[in-house]
N, C-alpha and C positions, 0 to 999 in steps of 0.2 A: 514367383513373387519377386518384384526388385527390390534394391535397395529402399526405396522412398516409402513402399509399401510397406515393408517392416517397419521401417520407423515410425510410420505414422499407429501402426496397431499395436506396439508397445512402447511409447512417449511416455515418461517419465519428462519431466523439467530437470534438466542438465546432464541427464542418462542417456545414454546412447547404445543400443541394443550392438552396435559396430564401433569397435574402439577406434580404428580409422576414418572414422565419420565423422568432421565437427559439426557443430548444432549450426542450423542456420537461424542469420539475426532473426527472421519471424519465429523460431521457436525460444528466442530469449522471450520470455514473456514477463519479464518484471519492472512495475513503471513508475513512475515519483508522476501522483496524480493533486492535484488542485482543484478545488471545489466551491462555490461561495454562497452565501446566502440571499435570499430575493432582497434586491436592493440594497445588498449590504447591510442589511439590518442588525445589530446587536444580539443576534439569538444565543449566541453562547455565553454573553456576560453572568447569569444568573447560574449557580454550581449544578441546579438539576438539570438543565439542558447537555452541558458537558459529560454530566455522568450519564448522560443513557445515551448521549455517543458513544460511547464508553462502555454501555451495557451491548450497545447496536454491532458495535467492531467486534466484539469480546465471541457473540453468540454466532457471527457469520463465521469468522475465525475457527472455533468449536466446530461448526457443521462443514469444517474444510472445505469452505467453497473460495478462499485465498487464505496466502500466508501474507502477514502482517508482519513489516520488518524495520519500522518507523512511522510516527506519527502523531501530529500537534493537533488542537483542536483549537482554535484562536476564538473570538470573538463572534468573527465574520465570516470564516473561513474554515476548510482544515485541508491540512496537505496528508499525504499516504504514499507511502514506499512500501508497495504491496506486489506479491504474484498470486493472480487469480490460478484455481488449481485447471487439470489439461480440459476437462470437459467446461469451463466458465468463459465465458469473454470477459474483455478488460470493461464494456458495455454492463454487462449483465452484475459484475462486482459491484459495479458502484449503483445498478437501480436499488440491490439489495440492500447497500447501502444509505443511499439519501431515501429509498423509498421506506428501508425499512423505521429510520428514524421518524422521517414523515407521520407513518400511521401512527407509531407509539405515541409521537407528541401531540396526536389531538388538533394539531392548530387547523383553523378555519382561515387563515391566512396561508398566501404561498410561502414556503419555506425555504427552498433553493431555487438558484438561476437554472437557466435549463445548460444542459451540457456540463459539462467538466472540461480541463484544460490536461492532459498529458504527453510523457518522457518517457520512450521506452530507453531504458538502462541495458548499456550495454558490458559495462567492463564495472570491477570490482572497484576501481578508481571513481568512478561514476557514481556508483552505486555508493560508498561512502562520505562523497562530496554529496550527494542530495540527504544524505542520511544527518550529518552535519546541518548544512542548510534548516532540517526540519524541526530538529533539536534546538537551534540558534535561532528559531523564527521568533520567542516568546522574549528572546531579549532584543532582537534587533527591535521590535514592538512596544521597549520599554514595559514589559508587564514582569518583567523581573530583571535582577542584576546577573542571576548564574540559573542556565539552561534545567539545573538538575530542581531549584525550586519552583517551577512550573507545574503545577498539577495534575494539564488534563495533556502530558506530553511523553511519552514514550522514555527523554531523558528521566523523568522520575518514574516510571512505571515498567522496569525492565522485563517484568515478568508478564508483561500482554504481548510481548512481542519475539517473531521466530528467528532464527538463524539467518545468515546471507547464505541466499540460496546455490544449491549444489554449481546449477551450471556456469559460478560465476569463480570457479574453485577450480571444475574440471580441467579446465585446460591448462592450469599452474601446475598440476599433479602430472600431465603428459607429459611435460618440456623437462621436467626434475628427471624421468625415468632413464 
């Protein structure tokens, strides 16, 4: 068995089965993702639409099919700073996602644009500049003066949301030894 072949049968996200191994960028797999509604249309103005976003992230989350480590739900839109878990594509996260809100909500209308827009993150730098960004989206938007009175946003809701993930830590911990 080589190298490549071990790693790929015990992946962990930011674990490395060879401490002289660093990850490679395709196995950083954590992305600040963008999403919007069919035509931009106001779906999220009204507080139930938000909260069963909110039920929708909550229960994928739970079934560890990603970690959840930021995220705004705007009006029109919502951004996510998420790592889908090893056996998920970044694909597969978000049908769960938009499709799984889709069904809940009933509409006979389209509900999202097709596609989504993503950033894989690479550095812990990175990673808490879009983390920021997603926080800060609800004021730059004018829908409040301060990030944390936001409602349906990760800054007020710190307990929906996971750690910064391992492999983004790993290699600060190498360079220290």
């Amino acid at each position: 068995m080589n190298r490549c072949d071990a790693q790929r049968r015990a992946f962990r996200p930011g674990v490395s089965i060879l401490p002289e191994v660093k990850l490679a960028p395709q196995d950083v797999r954590t992305y600040f993702v963008t999403t919007v509604t069919a035509n931009r249309r106001t779906l999220f103005q009204l507080e139930s639409a938000p909260r069963l976003m909110l039920d929708v992230l909550q229960s994928y989350r739970r079934q560890h099919r990603f970690e959840l480590h930021a995220f705004v739900v705007m009006p029109d839109h919502i951004h996510l700073l998420l790592t889908p878990a090893p056996d998920v594509s970044l694909e597969k996260a978000l049908q769960f996602i938009k499709g799984g809100f889709s069904f809940r909500l009933k509409s006979k209308r389209d509900v999202w644009e097709r596609g989504f827009n993503e950033v894989q993150i690479r550095t812990a730098e990175k990673f808490e500049a879009c983390r920021r960004y997603i926080e800060e989206n609800p004021v730059r938007g004018r829908l409040v003066t301060a990030s944390g009175e936001y409602p349906f946003s990760s800054a007020s809701l710190s307990e929906m949301i996971d750690p910064i993930p391992d492999h983004f830590t790993l290699g600060r911990r190498e360079t220290r030894g």
